[in-house]
NUPAGU-117768 format. One line per 2 residues: their letters; for each residue x, y, z of C-alpha. Coordinates in Angstrom, 3 decimals. Example, Ala and Ser with C-alpha at 12.3 -4.5 7.8 and 13.67 -1.06 7.14 Angstrom:
BEGIN
as) 12.300 -4.500 7.800 ~ 13.670 -1.060 7.140
//
This chain:
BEGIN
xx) -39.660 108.533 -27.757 ~ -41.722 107.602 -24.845
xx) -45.574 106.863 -25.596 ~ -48.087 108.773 -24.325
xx) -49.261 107.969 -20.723 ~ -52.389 105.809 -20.844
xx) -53.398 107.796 -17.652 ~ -53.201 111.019 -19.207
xx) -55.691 109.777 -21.898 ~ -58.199 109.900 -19.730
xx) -60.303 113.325 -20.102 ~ -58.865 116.219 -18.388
xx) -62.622 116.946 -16.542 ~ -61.735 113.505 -14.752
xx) -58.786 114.260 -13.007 ~ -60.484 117.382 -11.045
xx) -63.569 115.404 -10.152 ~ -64.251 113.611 -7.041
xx) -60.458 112.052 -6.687 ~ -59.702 115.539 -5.328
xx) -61.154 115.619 -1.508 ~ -59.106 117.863 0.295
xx) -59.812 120.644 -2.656 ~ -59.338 124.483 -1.560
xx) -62.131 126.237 -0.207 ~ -63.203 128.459 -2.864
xx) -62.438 132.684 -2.837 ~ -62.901 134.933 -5.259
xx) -60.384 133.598 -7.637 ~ -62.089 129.754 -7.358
xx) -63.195 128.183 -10.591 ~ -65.489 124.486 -9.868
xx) -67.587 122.742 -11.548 ~ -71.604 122.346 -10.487
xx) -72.517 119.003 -9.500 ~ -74.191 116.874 -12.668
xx) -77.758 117.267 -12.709 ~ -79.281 113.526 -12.544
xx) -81.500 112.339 -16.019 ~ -85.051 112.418 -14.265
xx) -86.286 109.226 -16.220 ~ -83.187 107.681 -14.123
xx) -83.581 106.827 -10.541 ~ -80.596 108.986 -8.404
xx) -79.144 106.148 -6.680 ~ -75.684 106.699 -6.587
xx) -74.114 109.635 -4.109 ~ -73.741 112.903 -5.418
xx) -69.811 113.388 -7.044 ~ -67.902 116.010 -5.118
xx) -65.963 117.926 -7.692 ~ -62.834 119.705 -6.796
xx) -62.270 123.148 -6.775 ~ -59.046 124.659 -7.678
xx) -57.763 128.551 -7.926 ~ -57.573 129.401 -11.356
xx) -53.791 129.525 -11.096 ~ -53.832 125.928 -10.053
xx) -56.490 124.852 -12.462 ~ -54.341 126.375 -15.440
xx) -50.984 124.460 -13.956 ~ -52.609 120.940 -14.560
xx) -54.643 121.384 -17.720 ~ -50.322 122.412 -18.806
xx) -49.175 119.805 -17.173 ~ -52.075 117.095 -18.584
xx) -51.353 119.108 -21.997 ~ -47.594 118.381 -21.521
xx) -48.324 114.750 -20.729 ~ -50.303 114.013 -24.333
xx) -47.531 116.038 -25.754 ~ -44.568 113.513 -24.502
xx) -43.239 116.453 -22.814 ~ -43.418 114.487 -19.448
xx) -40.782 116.412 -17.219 ~ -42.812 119.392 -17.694
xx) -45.810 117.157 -16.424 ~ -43.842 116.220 -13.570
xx) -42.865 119.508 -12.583 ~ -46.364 120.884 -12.313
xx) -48.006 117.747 -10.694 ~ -45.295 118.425 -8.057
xx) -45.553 121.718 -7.299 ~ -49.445 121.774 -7.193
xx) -49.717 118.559 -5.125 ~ -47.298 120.253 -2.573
xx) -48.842 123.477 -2.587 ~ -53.122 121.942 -2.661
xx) -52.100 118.372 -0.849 ~ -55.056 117.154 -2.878
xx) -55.108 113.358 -2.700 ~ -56.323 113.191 -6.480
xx) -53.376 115.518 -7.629 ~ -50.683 114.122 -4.932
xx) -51.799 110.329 -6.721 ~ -51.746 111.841 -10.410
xx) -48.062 112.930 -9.729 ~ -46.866 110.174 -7.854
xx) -48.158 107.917 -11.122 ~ -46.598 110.537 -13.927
xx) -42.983 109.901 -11.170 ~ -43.599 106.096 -11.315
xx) -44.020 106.132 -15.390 ~ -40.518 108.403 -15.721
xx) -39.137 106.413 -12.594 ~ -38.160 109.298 -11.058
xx) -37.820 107.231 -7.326 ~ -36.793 110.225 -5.246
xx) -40.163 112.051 -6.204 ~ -42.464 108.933 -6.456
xx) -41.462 108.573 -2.924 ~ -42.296 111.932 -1.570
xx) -45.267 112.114 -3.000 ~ -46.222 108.047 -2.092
xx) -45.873 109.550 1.464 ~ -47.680 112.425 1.077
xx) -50.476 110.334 0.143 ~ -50.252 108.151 2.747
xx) -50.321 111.069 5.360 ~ -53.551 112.549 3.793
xx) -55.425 109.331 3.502 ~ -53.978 107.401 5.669
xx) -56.727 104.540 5.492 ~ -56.781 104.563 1.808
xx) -54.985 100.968 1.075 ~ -54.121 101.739 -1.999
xx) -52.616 104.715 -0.653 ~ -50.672 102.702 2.347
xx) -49.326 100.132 -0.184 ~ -47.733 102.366 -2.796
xx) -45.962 104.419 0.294 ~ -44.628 100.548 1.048
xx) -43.323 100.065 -2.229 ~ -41.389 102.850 -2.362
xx) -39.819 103.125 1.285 ~ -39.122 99.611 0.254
xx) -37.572 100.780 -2.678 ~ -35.376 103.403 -0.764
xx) -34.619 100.743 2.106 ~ -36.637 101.779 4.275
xx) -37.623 98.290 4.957 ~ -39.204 98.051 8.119
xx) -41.053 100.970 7.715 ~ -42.335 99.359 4.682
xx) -43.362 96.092 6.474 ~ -45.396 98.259 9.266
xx) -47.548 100.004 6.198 ~ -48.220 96.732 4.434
xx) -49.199 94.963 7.716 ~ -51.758 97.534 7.544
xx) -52.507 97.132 4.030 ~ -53.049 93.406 4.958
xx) -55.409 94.162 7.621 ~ -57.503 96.453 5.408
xx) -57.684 93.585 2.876 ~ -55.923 95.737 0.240
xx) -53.510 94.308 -2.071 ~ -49.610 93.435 -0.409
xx) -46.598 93.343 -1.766 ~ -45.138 91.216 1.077
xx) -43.119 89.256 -2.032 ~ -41.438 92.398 -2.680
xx) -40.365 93.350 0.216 ~ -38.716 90.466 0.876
xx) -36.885 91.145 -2.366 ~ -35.895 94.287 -1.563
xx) -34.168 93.128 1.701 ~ -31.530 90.971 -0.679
xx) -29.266 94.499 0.081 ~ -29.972 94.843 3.931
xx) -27.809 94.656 7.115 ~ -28.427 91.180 8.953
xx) -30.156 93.132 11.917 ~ -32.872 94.229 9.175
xx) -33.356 90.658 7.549 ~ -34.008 89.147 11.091
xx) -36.546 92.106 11.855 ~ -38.202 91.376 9.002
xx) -38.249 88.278 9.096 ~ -39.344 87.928 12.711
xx) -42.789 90.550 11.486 ~ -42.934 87.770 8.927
xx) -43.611 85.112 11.007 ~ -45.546 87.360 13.117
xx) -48.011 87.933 10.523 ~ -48.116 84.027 9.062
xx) -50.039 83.538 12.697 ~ -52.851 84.843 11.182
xx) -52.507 84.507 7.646 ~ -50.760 80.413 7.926
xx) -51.234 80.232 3.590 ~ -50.653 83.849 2.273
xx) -48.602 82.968 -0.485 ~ -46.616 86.357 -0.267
xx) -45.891 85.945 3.413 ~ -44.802 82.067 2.641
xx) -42.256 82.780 -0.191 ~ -41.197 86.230 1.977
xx) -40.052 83.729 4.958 ~ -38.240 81.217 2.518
xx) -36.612 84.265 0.826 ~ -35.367 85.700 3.991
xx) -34.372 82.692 4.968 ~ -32.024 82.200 2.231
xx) -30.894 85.625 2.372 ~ -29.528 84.492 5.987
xx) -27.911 81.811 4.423 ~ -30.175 78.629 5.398
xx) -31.140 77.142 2.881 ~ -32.029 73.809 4.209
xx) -34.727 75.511 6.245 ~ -35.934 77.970 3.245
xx) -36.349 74.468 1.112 ~ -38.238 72.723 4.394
xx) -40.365 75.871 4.666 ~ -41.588 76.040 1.218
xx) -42.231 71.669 1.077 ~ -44.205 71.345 3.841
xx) -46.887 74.347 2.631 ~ -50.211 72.524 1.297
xx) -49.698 73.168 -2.643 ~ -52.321 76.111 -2.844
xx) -50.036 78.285 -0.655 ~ -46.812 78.326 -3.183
xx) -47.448 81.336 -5.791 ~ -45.119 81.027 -8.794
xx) -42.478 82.949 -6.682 ~ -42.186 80.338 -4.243
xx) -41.747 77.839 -6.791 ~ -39.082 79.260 -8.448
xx) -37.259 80.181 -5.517 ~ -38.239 76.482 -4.755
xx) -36.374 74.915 -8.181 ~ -33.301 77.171 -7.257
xx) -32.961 75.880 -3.313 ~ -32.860 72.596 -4.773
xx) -30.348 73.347 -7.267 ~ -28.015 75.152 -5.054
xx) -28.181 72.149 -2.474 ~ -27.513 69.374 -5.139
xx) -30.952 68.310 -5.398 ~ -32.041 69.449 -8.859
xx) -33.742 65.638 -9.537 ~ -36.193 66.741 -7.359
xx) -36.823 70.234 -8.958 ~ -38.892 68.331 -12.158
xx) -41.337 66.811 -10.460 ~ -42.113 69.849 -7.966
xx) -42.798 72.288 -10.822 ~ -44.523 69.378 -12.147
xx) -46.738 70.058 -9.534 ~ -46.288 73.550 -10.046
xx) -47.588 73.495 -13.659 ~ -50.265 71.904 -12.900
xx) -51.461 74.287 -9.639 ~ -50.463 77.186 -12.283
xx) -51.513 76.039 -16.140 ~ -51.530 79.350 -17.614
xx) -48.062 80.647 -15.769 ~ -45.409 80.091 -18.496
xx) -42.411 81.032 -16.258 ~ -42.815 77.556 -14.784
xx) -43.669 75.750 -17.595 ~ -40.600 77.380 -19.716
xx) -38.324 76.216 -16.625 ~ -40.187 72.900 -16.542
xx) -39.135 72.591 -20.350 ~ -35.619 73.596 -19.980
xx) -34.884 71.917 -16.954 ~ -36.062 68.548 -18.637
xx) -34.114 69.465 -21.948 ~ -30.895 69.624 -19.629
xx) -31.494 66.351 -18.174 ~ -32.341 64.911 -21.662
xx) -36.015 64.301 -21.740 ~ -36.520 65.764 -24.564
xx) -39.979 64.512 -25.745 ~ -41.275 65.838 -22.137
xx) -39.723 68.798 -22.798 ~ -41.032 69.159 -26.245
xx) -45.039 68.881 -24.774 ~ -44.156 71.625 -22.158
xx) -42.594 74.006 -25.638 ~ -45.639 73.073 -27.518
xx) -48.287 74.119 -25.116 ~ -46.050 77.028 -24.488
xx) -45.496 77.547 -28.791 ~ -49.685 77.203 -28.594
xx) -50.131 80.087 -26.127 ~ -48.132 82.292 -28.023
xx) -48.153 81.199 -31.626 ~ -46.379 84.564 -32.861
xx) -43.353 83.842 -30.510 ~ -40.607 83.283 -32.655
xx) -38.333 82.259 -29.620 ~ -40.628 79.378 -28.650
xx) -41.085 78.467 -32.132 ~ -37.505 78.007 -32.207
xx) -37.252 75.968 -29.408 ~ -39.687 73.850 -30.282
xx) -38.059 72.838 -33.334 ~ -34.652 72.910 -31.408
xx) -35.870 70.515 -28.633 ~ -37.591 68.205 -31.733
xx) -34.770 67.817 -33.255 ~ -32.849 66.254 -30.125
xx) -35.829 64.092 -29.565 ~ -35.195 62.636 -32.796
xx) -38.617 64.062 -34.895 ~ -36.995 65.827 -37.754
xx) -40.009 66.306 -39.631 ~ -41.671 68.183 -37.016
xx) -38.688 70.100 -36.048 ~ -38.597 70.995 -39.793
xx) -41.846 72.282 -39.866 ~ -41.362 74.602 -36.683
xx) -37.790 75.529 -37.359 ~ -39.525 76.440 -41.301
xx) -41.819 78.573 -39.371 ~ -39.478 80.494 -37.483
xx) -37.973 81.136 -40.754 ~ -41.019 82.534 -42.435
xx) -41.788 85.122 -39.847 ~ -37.496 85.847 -39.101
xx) -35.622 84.836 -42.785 ~ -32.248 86.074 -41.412
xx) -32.428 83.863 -38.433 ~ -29.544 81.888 -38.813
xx) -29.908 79.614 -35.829 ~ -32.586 78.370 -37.009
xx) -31.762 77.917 -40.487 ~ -29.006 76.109 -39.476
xx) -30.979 73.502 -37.209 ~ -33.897 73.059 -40.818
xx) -30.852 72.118 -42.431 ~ -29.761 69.555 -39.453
xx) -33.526 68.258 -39.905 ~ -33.757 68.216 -43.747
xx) -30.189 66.032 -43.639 ~ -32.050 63.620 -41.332
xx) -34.813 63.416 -43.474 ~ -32.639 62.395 -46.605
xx) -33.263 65.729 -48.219 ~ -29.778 66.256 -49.144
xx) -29.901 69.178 -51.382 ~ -32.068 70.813 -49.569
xx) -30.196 70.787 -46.856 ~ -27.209 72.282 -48.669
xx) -29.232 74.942 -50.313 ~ -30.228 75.921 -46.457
xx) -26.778 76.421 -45.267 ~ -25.315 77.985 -47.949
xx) -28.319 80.438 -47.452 ~ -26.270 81.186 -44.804
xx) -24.189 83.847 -45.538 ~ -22.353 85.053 -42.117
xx) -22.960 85.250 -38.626 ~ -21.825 82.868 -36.014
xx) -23.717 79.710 -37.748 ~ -21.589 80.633 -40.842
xx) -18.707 77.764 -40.310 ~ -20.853 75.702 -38.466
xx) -22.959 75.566 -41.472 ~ -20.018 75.232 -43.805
xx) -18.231 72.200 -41.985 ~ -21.663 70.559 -42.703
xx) -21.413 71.079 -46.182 ~ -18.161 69.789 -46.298
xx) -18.265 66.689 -44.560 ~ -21.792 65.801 -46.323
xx) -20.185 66.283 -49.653 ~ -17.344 64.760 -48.575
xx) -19.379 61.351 -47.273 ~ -21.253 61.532 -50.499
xx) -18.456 61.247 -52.800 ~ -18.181 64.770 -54.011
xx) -14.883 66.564 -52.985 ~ -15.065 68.011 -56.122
xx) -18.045 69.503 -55.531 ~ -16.961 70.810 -52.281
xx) -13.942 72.221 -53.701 ~ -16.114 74.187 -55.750
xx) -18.220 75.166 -53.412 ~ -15.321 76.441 -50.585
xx) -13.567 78.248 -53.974 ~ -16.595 80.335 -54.359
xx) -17.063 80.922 -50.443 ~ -13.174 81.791 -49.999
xx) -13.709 84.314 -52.772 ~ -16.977 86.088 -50.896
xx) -15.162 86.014 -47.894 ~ -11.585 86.209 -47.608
xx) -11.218 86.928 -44.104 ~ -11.953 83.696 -43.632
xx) -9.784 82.143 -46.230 ~ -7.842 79.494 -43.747
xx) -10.952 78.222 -42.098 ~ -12.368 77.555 -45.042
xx) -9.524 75.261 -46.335 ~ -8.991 74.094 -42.932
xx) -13.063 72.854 -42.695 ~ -12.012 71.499 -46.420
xx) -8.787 69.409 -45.316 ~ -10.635 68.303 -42.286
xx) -13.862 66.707 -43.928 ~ -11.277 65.253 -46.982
xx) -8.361 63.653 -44.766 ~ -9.802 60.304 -44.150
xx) -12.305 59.620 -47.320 ~ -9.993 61.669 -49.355
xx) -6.707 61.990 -48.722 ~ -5.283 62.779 -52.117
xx) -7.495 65.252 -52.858 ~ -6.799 66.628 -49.232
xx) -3.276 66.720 -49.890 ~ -4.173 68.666 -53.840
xx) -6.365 70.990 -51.401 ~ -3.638 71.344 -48.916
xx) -0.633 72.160 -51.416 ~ -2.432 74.733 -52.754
xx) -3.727 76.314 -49.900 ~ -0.022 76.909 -49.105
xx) 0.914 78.363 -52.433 ~ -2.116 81.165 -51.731
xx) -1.499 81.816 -47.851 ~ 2.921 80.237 -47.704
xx) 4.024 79.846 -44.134 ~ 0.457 80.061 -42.326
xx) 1.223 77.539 -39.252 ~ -2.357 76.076 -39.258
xx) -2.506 75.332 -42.676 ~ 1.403 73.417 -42.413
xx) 0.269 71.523 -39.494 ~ -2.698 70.078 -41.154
xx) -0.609 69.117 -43.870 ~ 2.105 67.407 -41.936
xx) -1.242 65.172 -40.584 ~ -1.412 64.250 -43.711
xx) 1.919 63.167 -44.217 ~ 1.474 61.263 -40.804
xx) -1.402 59.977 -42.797 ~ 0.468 59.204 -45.787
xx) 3.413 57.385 -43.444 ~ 5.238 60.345 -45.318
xx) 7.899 61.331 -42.298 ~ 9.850 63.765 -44.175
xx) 6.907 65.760 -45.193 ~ 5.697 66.523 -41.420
xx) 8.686 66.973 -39.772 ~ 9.413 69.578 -43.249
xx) 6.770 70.905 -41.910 ~ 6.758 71.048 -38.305
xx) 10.096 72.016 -38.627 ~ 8.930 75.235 -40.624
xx) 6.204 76.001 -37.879 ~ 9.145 76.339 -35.248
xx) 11.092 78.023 -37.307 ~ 8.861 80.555 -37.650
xx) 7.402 80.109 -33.952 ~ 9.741 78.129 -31.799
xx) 7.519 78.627 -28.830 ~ 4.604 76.513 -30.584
xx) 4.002 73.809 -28.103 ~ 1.728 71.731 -30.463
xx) 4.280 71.377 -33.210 ~ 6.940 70.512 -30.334
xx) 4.877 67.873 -29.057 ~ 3.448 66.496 -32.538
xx) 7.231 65.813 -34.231 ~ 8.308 64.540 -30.741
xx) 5.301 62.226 -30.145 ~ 5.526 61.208 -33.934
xx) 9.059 60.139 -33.032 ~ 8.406 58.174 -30.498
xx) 5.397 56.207 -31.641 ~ 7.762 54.943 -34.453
xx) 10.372 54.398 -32.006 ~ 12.732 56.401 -33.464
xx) 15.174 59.168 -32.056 ~ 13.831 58.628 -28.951
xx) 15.924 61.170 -26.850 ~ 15.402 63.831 -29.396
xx) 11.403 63.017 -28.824 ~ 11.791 63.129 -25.153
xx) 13.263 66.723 -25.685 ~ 10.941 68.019 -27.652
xx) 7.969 67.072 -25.741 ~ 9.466 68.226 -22.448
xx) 10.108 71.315 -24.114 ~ 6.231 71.366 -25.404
xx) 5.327 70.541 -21.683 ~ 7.106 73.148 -19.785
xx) 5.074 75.765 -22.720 ~ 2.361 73.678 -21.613
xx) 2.798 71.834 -18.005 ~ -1.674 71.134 -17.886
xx) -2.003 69.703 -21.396 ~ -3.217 66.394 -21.075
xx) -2.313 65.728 -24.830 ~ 1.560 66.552 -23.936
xx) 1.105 64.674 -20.687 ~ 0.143 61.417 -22.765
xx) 2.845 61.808 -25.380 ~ 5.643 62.074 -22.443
xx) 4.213 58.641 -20.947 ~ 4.111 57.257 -24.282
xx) 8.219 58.370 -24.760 ~ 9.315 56.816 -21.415
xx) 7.761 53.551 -22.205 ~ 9.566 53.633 -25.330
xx) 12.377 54.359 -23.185 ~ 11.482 51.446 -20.990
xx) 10.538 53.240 -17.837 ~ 7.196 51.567 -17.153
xx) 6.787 53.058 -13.889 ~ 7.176 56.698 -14.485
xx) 4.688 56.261 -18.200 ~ 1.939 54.370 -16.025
xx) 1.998 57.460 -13.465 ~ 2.092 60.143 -16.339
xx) -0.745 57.881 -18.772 ~ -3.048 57.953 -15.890
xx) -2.786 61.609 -15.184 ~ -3.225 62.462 -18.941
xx) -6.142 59.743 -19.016 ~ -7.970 61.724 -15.717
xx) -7.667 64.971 -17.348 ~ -8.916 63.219 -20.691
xx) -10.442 60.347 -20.977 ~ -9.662 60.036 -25.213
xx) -9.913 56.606 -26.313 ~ -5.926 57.246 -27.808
xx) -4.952 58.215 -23.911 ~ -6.350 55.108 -23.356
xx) -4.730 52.686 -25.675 ~ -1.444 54.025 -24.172
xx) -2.888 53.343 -20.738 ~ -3.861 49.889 -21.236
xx) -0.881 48.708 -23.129 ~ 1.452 49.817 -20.143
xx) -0.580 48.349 -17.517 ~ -0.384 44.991 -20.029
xx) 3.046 45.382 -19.920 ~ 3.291 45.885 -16.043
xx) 1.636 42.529 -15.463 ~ -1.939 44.495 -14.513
xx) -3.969 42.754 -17.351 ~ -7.217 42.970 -15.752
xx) -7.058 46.458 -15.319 ~ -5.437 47.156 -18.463
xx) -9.066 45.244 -19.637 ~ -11.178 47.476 -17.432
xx) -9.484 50.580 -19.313 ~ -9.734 49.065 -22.285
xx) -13.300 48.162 -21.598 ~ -14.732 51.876 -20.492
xx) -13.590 53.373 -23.485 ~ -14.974 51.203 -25.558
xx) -18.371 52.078 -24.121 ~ -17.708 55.268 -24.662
xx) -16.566 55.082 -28.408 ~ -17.344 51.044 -29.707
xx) -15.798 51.819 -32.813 ~ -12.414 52.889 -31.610
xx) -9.926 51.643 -33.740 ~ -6.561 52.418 -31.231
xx) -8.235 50.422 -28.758 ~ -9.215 47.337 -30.983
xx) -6.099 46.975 -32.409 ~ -3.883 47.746 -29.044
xx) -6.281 45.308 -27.420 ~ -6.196 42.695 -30.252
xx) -2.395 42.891 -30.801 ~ -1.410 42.127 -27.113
xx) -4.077 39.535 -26.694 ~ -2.477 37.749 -29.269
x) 0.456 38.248 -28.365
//
């Protein structure tokens, strides 16, 4: 339920008093109030308050509808503002029920009775501006403009920002209008900061954005409201220049310390370019304006942790989790931190405080490969026993986390894990392919093509089985026509996969058909740049006679990944060769 205006807290005398100047003239049925007598020890130097005077019909319609108001019953407050500030066009009433239309947004009436207002005072700024708002609202944009010109002139307070806004809709004939009044106006008023982001806006809206961006950079900095520098960061992006976005709300930040729009797009905008300690100054000042803001809290901690300060991050991330204990996110980061920090166990005893969510197996291949580092498959196999039991919907990822983190430090226990897995869930295709990896592993040929050979069986549209027995094939250099038909097979499943793309190249230079594998390994090694893709590339180029670019490949993938151990040994192994 809606709360209870805070207008219609005010007293009900108030609303009658001097608000109300076009009041009826009284008749036999008027009801007003006398004027206040002054205190006499007070000197009377304020003018005498005009009260209104209503019939008594009217006067009983809004103390129901002011009633109805403080009782939440707000339509009925509506309907009785209405009616009385169409039948007594009282100024005070006609305001009152334009508010009470605002608060329900009920546009269609707010405007009618902006309007009204308007007509009845039609000095009154306040008056003139909210009839602009609202014909803005409806699209009725250049009468809009004309009311806040006037607005402007009386020194009231414009929406010029908004109306530009509202124009995003707007035939092309009503942009230009606008905008032409626009520049019209800057004559006079050369740094009104709603007139200079209103010409950049409708500038965009025309589609040039080169001139929007030239508008808003050569204002002197006290004319660019926050508007104007966020529609500023967002030219910039949209013509390629975001490097230059930084430093100009930079300058922003510092025209507009307390605005924390800018500052929280200052701080992302330098977390996506990777400064992360600048960023992490803009989320603290940001964390210290609003210390019970979980969400900045958060990413403080977040943006900590990337800058490499994992006690800090711990101790935001740990207060995030005393005000929000179910948030997983960042439970899941405190345990990042407290793994950083050496703290081991209690690292573990944070994630498995995760229970579900979508940090659940995030958390869990944590667990596993930390145990699994540390020397403690058994351990983990406890552990993943007891989570496969609470939830067994998720029964396969769990072993499939398990085999992952095991397969390299582990292998015969990943193989135990793997076995079994298969006895509990027989025939599930994920689980057999990880196992024939570990046959691969193992140099255990039988076992994978046992069991890619079951995965087709059961699927023989499953490109990724095609392609692994085939590709397996031909790395040994054996059956290497069968290989070439199986992965063609996987590729017309599949015709973009850069993974099938590589394993055909790497079958026709088996075959001997350098040509035709250097064009296919440098298509798979566009789409994918993996530091296998580019063993394969290197050692055809080698054998082409291109040895210095077979180097270069060689050479920018070991930049990417210096511990790569296809590309060492590929590299190595022809070298000496």
């Amino acid at each position: 339920m809606k709360a209870a205006l805070s207008l219609l807290a005010l007293s009900i005398a108030s609303l009658l008093l001097s608000g109300c100047a076009g009041s009826l003239q009284p008749d036999s049925q008027a009801v007003s109030q006398p004027p206040a007598t002054p205190i006499a020890s007070e000197p009377d130097t304020q003018p005498p308050v005009v009260y209104g005077q209503f019939s008594k019909d009217t006067l009983f319609s809004l103390l129901s509808a002011e009633i109805a108001g403080q009782r939440n019953h707000f339509d009925l407050a509506l309907r009785n503002y209405l009616v009385e500030a169409r039948k007594t066009r009282d100024p005070g009433v006609i305001e009152r029920a334009l508010r009470v239309a605002e608060y329900l947004d009920a546009q269609s009436q707010a405007l009618e009775m902006a309007v009204l207002w308007q007509q009845r005072q039609p000095d009154n700024p306040e008056a003139l501006r909210a009839a602009a708002l609202h014909l803005a609202r409806a699209g009725e944009l250049q009468q809009s403009m004309a009311m806040m010109q006037r607005v402007l002139e009386a020194r009231g307070e414009t929406n010029f920002d908004f109306l530009a806004l509202a124009a995003t809709d707007a035939d092309a004939t009503t942009r230009a209008t606008l905008l032409t009044a626009t520049e019209k106006l800057l004559g006079n008023n050369p740094e009104n900061p709603q007139l200079v982001f209103a010409k950049a806006l409708l500038m965009q809206q025309q589609e040039r954005s080169e001139e929007a961006l030239a508008w808003l950079q050569e204002q002197p900095q006290q004319a660019l409201s926050t508007p104007s520098l966020l529609l500023q960061t967002r030219l910039l992006g949209s013509l390629g220049r975001s490097n230059e976005a930084i430093p100009a709300l930079q300058r922003g930040v510092v025209q507009h310390p307390d605005d924390q729009r800018l500052r929280l797009l200052l701080a992302r905008l330098l977390v996506s370019s990777g400064q992360h300690s600048e960023a992490a100054e803009q989320f603290a000042i940001l964390a210290a304006a609003n210390p019970d803001d979980s969400d900045l809290q958060l990413s403080l901690g977040l943006v900590m942790l990337e800058a490499g300060e994992p006690a800090r991050a711990a101790e935001h991330l740990g207060q995030v989790l005393d005000s929000q204990p179910d948030n997983d996110t960042a439970a899941y980061h405190l345990g990042l931190a407290q793994q950083q920090l050496g703290l081991d166990e209690e690292a573990l005893m944070t994630w498995l405080g995760i229970a579900s969510g979508p940090e659940y197996l995030g958390s869990r291949l944590q667990i596993s490969q930390m145990l699994s580092a540390a020397g403690q498959p058994e351990r983990l196999d406890e552990i993943f026993e007891l989570e496969r039991h609470a939830n067994p919907g998720l029964h396969v990822e769990l072993f499939l986390l398990q085999l992952e983190a095991l397969q390299q430090q582990h292998p015969e226990q990943a193989m135990a894990v793997a076995n079994r897995a298969l006895q509990q869930l027989p025939g599930d295709s994920r689980l057999l392919y990880s196992r024939a990896m570990l046959h691969e592993q193992q140099d255990n040929l039988s076992g994978l093509e046992a069991d890619l050979r079951r995965i087709l069986a059961d699927d023989p549209q499953n490109a990724m089985a095609m392609n692994a027995l085939g590709y397996t094939l031909a790395d040994r250099n054996l059956r290497l026509e069968e290989a070439l038909e199986l992965i063609e097979q996987a590729l017309a499943l599949a015709p973009e996969d850069p993974a099938i793309i590589d394993s055909l190249g790497w079958v026709h230079f088996r075959l001997g058909n350098l040509e035709l594998a250097e064009e296919l390994l440098r298509r798979a090694y566009a789409a994918f740049p993996d530091q296998e893709v580019a063993a394969h590339l290197g050692e055809v180029l080698w054998m082409l006679g291109k040895r210095r670019e077979a180097r270069e490949v060689w050479d920018a993938a070991l930049r990417n990944d210096p511990d790569s151990p296809q590309v060492r040994e590929t590299r190595q192994r022809l070298e000496q060769r």
